[in-house]
N, CA, C and O of each residue as an XYZ file, in Angstrom:
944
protein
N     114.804    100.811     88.772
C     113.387    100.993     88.460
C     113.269    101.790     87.174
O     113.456    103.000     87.042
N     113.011    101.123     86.478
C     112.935    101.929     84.789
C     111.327    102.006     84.588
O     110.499    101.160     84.248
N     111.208    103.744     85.037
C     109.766    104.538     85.062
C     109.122    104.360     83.871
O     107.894    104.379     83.787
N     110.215    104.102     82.485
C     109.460    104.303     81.088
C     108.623    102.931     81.070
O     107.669    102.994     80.295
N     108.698    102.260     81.438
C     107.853    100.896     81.122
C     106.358    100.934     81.642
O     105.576     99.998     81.475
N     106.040    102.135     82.300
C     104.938    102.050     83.111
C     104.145    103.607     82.879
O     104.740    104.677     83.007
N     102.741    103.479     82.526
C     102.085    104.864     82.197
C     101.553    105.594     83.844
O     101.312    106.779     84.077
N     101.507    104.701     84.565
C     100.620    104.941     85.749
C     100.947    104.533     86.955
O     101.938    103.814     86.825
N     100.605    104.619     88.190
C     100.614    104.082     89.422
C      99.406    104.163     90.283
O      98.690    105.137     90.517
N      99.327    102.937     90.705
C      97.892    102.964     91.371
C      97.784    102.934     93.119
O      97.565    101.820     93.593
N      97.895    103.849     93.890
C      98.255    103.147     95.462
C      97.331    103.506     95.921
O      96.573    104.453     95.715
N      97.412    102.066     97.140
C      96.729    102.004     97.980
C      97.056    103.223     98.989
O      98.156    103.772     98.918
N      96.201    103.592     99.821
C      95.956    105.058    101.015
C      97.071    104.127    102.133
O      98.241    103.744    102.168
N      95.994    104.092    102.847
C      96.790    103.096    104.246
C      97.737    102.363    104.743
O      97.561    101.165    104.964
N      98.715    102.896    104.953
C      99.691    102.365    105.405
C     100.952    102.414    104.090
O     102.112    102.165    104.416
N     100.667    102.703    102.823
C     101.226    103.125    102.125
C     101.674    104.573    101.546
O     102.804    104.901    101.185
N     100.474    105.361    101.553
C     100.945    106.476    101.858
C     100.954    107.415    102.682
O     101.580    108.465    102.542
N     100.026    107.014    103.920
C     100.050    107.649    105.289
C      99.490    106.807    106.329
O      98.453    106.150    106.237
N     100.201    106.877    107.238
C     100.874    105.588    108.063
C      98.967    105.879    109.317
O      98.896    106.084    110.529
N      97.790    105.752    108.249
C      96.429    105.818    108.975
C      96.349    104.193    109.393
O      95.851    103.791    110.445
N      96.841    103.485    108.531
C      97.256    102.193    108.862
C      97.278    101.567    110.616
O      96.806    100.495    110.995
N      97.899    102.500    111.369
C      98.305    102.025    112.676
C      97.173    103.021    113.175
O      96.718    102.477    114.181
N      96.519    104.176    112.970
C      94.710    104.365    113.331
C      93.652    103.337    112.920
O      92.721    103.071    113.680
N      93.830    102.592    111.377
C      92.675    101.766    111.784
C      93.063    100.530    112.693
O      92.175     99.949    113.316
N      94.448    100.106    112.776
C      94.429     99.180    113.600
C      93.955     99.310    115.283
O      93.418     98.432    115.959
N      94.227    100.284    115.576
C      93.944    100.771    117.136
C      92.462    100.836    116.917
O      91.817     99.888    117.365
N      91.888    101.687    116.373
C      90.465    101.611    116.280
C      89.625    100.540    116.008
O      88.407    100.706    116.070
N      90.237     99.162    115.634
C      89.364     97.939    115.063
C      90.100     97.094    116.342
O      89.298     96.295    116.825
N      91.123     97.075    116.858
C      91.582     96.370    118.436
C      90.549     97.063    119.248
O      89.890     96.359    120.014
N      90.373     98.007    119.209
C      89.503     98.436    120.620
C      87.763     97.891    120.452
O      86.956     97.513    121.301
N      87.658     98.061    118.939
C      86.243     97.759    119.170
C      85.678     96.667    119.317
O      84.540     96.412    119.710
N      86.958     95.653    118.810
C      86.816     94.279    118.104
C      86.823     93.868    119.573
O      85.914     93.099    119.885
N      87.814     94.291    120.698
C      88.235     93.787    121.788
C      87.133     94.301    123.107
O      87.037     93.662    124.155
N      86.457     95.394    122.853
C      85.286     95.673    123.707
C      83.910     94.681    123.170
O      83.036     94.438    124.001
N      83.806     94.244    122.038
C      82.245     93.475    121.862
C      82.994     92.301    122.573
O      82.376     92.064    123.611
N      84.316     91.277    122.415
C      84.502     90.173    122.367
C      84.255     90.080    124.273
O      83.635     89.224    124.905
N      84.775     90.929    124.632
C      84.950     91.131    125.898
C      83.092     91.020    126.872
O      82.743     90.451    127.906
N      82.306     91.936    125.787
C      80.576     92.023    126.375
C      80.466     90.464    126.206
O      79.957     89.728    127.050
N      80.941     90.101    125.153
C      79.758     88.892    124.893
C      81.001     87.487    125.508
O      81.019     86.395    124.941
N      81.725     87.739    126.441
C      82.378     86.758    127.721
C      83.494     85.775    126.811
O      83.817     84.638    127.155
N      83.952     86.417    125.693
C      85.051     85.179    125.111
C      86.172     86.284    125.428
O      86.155     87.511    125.337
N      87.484     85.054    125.974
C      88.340     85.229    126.596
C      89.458     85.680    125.709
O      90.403     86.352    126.122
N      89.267     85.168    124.113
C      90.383     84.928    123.105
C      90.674     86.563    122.912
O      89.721     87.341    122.958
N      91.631     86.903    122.760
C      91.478     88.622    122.408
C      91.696     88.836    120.805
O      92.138     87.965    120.056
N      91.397     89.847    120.505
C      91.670     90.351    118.899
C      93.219     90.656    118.865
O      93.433     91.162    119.967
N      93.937     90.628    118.444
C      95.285     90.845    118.188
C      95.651     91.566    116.821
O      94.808     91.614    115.925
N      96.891     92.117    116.667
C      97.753     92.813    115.869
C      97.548     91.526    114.321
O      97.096     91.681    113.187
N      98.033     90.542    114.917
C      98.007     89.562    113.839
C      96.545     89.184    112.765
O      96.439     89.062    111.544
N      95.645     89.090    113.800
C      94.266     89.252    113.788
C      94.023     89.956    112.103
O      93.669     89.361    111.085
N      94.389     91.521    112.306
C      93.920     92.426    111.745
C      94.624     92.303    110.327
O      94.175     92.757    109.275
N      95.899     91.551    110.508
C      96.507     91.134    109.051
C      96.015     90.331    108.409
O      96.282     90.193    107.215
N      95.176     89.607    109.048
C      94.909     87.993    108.022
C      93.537     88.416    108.153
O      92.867     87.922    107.246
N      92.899     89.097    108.885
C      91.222     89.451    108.439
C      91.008     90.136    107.700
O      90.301     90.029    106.699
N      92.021     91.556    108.364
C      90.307     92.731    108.134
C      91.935     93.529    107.335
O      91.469     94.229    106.436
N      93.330     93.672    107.307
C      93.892     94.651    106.398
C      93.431     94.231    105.001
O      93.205     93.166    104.426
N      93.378     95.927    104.620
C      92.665     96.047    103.177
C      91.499     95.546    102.232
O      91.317     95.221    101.059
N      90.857     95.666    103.354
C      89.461     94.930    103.019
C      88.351     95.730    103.268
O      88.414     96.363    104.322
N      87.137     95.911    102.445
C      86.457     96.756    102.825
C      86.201     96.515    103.995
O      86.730     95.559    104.562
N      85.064     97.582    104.803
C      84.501     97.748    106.016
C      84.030     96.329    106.786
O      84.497     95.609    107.669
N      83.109     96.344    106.131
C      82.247     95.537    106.331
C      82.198     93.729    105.960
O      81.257     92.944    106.087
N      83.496     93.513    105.508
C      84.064     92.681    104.878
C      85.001     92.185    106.091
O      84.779     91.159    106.734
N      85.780     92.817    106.250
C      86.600     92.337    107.610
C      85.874     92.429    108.754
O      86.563     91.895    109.623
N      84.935     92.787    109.190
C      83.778     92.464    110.177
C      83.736     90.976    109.544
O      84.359     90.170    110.235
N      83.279     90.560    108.655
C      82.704     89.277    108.330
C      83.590     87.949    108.306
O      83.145     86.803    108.375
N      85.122     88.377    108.179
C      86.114     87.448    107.918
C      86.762     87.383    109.213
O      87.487     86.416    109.450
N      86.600     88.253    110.043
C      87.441     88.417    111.388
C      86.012     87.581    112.413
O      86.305     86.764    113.286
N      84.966     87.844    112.204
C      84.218     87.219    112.957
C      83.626     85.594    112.552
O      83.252     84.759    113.376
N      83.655     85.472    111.454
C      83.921     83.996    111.287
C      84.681     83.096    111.465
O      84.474     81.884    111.522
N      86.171     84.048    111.617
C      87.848     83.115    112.487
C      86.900     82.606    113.844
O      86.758     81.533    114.431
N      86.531     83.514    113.946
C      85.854     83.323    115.809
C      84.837     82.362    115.847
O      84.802     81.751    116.915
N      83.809     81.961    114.830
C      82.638     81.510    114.400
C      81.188     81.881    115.623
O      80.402     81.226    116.308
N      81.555     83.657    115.268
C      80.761     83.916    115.342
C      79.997     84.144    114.446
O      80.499     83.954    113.338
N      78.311     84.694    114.445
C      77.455     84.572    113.359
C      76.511     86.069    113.530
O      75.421     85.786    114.026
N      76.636     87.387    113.283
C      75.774     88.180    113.618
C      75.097     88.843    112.294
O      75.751     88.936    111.255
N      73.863     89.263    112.378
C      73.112     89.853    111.199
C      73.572     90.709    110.427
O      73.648     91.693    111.163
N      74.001     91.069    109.255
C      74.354     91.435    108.553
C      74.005     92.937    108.646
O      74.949     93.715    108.506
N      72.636     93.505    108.887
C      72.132     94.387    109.260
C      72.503     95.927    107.702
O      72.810     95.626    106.549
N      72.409     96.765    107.993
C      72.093     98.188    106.877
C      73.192     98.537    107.056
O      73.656     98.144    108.126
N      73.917     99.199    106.378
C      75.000    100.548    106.394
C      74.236    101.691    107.252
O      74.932    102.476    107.895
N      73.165    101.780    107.274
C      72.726    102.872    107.897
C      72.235    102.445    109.680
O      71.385    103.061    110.323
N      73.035    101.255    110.174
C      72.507    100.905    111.556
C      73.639    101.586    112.059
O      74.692    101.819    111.465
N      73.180    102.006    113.698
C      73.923    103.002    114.377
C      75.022    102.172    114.912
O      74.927    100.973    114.653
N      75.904    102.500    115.508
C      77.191    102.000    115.927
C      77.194    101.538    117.297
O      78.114    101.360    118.096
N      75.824    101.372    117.382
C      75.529    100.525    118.749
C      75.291     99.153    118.700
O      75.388     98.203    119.477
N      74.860     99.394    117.244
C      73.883     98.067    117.175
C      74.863     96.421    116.587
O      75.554     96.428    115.569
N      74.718     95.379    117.335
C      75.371     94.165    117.641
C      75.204     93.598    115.763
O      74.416     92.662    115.630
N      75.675     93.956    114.834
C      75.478     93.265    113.609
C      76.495     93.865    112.903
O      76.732     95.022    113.252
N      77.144     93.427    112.039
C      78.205     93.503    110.881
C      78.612     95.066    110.182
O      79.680     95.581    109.851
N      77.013     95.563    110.147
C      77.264     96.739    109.804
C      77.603     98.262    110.811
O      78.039     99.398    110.627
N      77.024     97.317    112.063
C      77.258     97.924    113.256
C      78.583     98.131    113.715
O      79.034     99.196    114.136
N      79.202     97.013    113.605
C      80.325     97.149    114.346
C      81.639     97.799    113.365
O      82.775     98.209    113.601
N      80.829     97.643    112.217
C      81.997     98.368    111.509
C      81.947     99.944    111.584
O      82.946    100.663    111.612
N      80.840    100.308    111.608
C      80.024    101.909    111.853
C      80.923    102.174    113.227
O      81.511    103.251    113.328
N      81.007    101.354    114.099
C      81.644    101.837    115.651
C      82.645    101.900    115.029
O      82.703    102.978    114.438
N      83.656    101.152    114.821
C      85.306    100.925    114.268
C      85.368    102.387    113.390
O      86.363    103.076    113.615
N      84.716    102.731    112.742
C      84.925    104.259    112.186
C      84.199    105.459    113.078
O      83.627    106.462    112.651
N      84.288    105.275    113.678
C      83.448    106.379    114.684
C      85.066    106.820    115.323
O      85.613    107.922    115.283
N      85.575    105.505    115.914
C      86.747    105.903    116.459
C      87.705    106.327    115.466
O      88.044    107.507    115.553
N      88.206    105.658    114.568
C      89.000    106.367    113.627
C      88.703    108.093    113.104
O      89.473    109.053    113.070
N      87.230    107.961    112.734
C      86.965    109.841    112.346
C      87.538    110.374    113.551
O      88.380    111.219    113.248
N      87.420    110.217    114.886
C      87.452    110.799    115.764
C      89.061    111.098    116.068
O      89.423    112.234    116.372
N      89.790    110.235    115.985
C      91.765    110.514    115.647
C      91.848    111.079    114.852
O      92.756    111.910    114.834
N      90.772    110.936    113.509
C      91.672    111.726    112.168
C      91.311    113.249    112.606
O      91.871    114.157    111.993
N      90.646    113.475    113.361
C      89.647    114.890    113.242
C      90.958    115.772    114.462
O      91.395    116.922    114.434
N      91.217    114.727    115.325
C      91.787    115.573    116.452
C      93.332    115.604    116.118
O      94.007    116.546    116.534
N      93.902    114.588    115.373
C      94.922    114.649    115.644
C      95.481    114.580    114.076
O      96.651    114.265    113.863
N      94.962    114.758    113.469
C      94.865    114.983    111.795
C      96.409    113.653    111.366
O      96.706    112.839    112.240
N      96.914    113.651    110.482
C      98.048    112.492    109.706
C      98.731    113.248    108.588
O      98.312    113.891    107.626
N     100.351    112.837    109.216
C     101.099    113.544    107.972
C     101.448    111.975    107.398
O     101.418    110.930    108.049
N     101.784    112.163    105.976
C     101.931    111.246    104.863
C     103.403    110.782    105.014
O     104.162    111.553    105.601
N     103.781    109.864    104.649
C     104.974    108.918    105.211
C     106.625    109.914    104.016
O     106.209    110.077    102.869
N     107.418    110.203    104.106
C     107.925    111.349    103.960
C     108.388    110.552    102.449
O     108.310    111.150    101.375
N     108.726    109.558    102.528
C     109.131    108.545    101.435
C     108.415    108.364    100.226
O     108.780    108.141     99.071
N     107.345    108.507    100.747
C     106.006    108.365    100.024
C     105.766    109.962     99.161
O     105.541    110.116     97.960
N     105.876    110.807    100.014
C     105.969    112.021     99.175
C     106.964    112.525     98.405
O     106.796    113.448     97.607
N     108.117    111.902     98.625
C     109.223    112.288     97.466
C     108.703    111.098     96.077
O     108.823    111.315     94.871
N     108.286    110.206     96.550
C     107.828    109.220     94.962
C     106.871    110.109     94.093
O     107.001    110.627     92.984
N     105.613    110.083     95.248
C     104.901    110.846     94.528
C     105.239    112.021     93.639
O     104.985    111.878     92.443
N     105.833    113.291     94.085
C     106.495    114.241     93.554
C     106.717    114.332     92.577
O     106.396    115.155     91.720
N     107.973    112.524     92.575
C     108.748    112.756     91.120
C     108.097    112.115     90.192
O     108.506    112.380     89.062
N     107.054    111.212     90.254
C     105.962    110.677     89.666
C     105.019    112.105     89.056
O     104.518    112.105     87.932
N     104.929    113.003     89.803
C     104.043    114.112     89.724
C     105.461    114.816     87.814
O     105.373    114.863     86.587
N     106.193    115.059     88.607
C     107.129    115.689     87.764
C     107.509    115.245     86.511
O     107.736    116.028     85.588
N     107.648    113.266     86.348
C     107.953    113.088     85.206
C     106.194    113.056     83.870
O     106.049    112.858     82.664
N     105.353    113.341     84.913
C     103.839    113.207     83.999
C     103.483    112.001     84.240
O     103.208    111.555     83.126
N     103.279    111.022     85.160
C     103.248    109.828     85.466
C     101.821    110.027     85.845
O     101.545    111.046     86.479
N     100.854    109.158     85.528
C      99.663    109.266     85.739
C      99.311    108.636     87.239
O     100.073    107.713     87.529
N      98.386    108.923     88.178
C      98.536    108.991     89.570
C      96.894    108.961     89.759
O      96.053    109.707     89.258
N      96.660    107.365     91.036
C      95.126    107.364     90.919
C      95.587    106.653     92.451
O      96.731    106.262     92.684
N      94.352    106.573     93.498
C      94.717    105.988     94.863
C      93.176    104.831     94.766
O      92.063    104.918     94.247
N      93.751    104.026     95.404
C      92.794    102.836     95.298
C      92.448    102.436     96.548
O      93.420    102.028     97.183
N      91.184    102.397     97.264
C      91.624    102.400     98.456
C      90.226    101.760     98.725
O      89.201    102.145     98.163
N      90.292    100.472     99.884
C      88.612    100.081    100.555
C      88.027    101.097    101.814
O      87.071    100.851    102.550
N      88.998    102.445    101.827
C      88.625    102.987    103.206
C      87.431    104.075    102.139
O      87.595    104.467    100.984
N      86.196    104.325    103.144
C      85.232    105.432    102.977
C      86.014    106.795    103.385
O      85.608    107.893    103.002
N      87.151    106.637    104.180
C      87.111    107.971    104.551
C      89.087    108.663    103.680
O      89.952    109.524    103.842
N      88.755    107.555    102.863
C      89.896    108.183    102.029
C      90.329    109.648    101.529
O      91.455    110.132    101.641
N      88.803    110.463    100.752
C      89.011    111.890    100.237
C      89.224    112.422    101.646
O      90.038    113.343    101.573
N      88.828    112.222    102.894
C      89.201    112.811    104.490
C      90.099    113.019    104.257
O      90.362    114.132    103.800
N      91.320    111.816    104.488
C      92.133    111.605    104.835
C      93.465    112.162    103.646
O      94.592    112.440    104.056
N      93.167    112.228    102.522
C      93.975    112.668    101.519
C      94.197    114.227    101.878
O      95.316    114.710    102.057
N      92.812    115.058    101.972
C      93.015    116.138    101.910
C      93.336    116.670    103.550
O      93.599    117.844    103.811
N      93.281    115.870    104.301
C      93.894    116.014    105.410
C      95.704    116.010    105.777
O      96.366    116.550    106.663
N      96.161    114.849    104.262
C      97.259    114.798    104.333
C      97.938    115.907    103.374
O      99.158    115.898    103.205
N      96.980    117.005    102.661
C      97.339    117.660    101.408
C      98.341    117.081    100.151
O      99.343    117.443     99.535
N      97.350    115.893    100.194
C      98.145    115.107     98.533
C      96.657    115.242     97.453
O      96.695    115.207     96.223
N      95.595    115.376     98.178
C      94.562    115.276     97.068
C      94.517    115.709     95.625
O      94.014    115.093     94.685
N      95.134    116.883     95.612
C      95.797    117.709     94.221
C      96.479    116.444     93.505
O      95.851    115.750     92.705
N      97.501    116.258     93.774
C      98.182    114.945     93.088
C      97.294    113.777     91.799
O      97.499    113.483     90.621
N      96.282    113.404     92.838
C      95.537    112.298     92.418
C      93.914    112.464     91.622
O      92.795    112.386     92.129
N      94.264    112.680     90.411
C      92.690    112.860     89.551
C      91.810    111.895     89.705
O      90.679    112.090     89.262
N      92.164    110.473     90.451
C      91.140    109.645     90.420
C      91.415    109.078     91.515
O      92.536    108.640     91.771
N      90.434    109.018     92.284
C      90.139    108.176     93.223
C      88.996    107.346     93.246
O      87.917    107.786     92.850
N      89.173    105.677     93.857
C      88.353    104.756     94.104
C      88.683    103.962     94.980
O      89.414    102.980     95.111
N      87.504    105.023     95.990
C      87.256    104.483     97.435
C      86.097    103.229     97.930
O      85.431    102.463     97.234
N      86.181    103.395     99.479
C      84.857    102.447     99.482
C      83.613    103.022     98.652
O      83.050    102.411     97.743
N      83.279    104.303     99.119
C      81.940    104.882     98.479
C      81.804    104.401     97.125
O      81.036    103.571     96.639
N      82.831    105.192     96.567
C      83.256    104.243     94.497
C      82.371    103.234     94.612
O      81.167    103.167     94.367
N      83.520    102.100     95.212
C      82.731    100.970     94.755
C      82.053    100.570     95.194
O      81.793     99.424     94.825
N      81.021    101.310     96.590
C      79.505    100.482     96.464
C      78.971    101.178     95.348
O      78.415    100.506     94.480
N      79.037    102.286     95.235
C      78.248    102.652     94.260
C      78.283    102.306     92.957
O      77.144    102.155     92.516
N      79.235    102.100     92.076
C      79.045    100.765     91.266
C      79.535     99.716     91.349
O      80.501     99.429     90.641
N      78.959     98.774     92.317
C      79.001     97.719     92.565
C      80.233     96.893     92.290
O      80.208     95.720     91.916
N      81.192     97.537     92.488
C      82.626     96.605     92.813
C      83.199     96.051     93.825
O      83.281     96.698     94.869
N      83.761     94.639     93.742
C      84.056     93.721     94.321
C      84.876     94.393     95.213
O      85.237     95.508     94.837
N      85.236     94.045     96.208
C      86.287     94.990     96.874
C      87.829     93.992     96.994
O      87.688     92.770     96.948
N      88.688     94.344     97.084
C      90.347     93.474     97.466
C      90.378     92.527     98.117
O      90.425     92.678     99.337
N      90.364     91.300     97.594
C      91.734     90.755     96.881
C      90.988     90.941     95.535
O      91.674     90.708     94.540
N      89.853     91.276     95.353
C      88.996     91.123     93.768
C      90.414     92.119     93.243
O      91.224     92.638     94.012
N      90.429     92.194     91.847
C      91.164     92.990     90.935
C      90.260     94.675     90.874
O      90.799     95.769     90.708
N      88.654     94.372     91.084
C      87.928     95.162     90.235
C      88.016     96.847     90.438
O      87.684     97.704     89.619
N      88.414     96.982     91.414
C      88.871     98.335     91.875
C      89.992     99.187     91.507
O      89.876    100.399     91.329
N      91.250     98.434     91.378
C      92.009     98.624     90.436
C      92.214     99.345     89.304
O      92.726    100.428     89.023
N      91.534     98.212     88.572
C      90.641     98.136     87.103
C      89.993     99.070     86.608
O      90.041     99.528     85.467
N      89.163     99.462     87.777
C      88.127    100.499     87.631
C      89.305    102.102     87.313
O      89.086    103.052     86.561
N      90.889    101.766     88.507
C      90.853    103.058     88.211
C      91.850    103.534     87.058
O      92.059    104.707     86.750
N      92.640    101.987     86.263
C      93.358    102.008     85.399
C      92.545    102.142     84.679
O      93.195    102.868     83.927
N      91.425    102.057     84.114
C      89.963    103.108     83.410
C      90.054    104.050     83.027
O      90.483    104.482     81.958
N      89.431    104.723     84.344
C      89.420    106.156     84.399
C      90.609    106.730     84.026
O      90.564    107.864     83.549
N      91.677    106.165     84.150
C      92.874    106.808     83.945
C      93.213    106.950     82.284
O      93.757    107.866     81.668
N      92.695    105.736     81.856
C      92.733    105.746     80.013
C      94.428    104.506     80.324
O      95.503    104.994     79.975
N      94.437    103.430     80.785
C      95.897    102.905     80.822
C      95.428    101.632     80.567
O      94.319    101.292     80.981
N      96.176    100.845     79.901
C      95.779     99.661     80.232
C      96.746     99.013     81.594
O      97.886     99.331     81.932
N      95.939     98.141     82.115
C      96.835     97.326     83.619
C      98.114     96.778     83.122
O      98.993     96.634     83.971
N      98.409     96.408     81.765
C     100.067     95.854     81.845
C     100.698     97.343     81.895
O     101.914     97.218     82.044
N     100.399     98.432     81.840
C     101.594     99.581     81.393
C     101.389    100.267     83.356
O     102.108    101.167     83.791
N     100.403     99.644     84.114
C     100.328    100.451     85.376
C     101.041     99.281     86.151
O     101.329     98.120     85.860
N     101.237    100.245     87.494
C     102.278     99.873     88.779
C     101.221     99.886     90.173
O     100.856    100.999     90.552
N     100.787     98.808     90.847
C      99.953     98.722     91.899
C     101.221     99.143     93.152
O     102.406     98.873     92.957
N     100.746     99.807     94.373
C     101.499     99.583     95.022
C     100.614     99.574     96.591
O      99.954    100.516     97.030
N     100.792     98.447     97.148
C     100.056     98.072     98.265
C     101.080     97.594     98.957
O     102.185     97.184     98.603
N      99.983     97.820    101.174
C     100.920     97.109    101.874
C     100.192     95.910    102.595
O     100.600     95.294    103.580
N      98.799     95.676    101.750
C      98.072     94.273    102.200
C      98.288     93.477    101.631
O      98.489     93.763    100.451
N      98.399     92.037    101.992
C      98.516     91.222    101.193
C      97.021     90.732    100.322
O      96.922     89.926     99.397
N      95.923     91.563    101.017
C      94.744     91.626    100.011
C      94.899     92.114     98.892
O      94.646     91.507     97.852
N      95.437     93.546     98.973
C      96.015     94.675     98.161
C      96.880     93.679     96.933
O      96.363     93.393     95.853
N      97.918     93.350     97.243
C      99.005     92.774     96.095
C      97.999     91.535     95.637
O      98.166     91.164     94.475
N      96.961     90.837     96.413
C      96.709     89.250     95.583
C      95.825     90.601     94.755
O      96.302     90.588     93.620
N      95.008     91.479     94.808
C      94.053     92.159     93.606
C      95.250     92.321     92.724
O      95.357     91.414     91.900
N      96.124     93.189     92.685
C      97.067     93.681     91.974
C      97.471     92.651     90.795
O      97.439     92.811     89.575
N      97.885     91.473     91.621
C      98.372     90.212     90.622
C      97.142     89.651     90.337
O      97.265     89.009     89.294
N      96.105     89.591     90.731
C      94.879     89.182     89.813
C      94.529     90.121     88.683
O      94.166     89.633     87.613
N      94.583     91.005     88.787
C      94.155     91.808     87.675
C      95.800     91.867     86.792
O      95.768     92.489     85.730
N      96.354     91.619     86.958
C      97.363     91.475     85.522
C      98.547     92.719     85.579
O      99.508     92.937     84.841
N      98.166     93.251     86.486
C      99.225     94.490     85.824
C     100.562     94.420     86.259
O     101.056     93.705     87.131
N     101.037     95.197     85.587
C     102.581     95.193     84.651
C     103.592     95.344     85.887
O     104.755     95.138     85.539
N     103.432     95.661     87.270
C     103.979     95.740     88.154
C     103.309     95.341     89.395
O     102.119     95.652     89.457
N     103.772     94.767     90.322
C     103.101     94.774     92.055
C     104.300     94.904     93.018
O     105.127     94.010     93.193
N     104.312     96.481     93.812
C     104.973     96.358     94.580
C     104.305     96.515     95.798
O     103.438     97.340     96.087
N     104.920     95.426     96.638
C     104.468     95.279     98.031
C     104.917     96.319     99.127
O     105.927     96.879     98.702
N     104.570     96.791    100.351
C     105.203     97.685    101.074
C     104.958     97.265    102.062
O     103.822     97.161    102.524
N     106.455     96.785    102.828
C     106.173     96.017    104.332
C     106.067     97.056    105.546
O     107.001     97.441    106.250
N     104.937     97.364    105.618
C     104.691     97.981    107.246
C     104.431     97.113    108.123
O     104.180     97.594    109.228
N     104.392     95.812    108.032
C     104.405     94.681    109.074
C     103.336     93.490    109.328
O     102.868     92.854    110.272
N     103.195     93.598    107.447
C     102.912     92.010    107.183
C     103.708     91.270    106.955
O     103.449     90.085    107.165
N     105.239     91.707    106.337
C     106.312     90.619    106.686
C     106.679     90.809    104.680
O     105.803     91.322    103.983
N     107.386     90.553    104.339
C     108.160     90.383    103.193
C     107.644     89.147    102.385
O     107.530     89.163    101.159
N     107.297     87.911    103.296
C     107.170     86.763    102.678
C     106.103     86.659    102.474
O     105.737     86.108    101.436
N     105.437     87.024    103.151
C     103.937     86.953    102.906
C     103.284     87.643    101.711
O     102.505     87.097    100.930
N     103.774     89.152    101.656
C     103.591     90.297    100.622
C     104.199     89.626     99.159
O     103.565     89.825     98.123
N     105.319     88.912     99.141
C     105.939     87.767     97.579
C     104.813     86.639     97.834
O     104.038     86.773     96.887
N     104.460     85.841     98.463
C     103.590     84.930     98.355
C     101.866     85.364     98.144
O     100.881     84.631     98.058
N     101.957     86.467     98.117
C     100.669     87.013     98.012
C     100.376     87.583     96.310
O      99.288     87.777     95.768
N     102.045     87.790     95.625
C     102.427     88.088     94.167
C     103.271     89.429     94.102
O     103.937     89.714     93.107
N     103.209     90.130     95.084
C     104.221     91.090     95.008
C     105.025     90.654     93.973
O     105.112     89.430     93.875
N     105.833     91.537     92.914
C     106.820     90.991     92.237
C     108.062     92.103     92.444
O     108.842     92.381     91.533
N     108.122     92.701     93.805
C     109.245     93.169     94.792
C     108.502     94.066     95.550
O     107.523     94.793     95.378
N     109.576     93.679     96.793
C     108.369     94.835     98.172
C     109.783     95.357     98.979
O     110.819     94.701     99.090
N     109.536     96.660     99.485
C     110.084     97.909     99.931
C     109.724     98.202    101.225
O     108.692     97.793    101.756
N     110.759     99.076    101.872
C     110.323     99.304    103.206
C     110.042    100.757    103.499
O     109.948    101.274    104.613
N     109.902    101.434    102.107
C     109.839    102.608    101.865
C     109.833    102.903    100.346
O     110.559    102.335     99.531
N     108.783    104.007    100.027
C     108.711    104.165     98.764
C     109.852    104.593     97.554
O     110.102    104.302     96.384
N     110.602    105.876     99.123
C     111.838    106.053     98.442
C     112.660    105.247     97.770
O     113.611    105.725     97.151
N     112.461    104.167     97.790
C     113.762    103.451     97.128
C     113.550    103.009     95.694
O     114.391    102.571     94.909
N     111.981    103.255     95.475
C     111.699    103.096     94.023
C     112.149    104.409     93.432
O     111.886    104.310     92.234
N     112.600    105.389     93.622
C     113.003    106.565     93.038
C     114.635    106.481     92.291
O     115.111    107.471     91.734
């Protein structure tokens, strides 16, 4: 891995650098699997489910792609509807109700691999930004005490608020090879969705490494990865 070719690194939160990954999955099985269950369909939400819908996708986005596999059809409804309520924005509002509620009690340490990259990324002056579709990313950073590390972050909040596309789009990315002052051929994406890597290789930049927490290797290269790891350490 020859660091000089690259000004920056851009990673994704979840499952790449702290394994919250296997919290949102438990939290989007339970909720996904309690509505399917009220409203009498037999099919269950599954592990697999959550790879081809809803990993790395905004909120409210994998509500929409996971419930159209099903062809179901529910109202789109406010960001501001309560987590009761039977519509898109609802059920994603529940799905984070449970997650705040793990991160709060049982807080997340950062994947140990992941913090020696960072480090030496920190050490050689390597510019350092986290890209992420979760809202509760700054939580979860400074929960994991890496927030110091990272001068830029672009979370969900980010990009509703200026209106960016969310992953597989490039635009988030983009946004934070920006802020950073880099252009995308001199930065390094590093994701473990295969939403994550198709933005990465849509937007152009100079590296995509994939990180298999258990979307599979082939999938993460067919998605554009242009090499994927089973740990960060090994890019060091």
């Amino acid at each position: 891995m020859d660091w000089d070719q690259y000004d920056a690194v851009l990673f994704d939160l979840d499952g790449v650098i702290t394994p919250t990954a296997v919290v949102h999955m438990h939290a989007w099985s339970k909720m996904f699997n309690d509505f399917l269950t009220a409203r009498g369909i037999e099919e269950p939400y599954t592990d697999q489910d959550y790879y081809d819908y809803v990993d790395g996708k905004p909120r409210y986005d994998g509500v929409r792609s996971f419930l159209a596999s099903r062809g179901i059809e529910l109202p789109d409804g406010h960001p501001s509807d309560p987590s009761s309520d039977d519509t898109v924005c609802g059920l994603g509002n529940r799905k984070n109700d449970a997650f705040s509620e793990v991160l709060r009690t049982e807080g997340v340490e950062p994947y140990p691999g992941s913090v020696r990259l960072i480090e030496a990324l920190v050490e050689r002056g390597t510019k350092l930004a986290v890209v992420s579709s979760s809202r509760n990313a700054p939580s979860v950073l400074e929960t994991a005490g890496l927030r110091q590390h990272f001068p830029v972050l672009v979370d969900g909040n980010v990009a509703a608020e200026k209106g960016l596309r969310g992953k597989p789009a490039p635009a988030t990315f983009l946004e934070a090879a920006t802020e950073l002052g880099v252009e995308a051929s001199r930065a390094v994406v590093v994701e473990d969705a295969t939403s994550g890597v198709e933005a990465g290789s849509a937007g152009g930049f100079g590296l995509v490494v994939g990180v298999d927490r258990g979307a599979g290797e082939d999938a993460l290269l067919r998605a554009g990865a242009h090499r994927v790891v089973s740990d960060l350490a090994e890019l060091i």
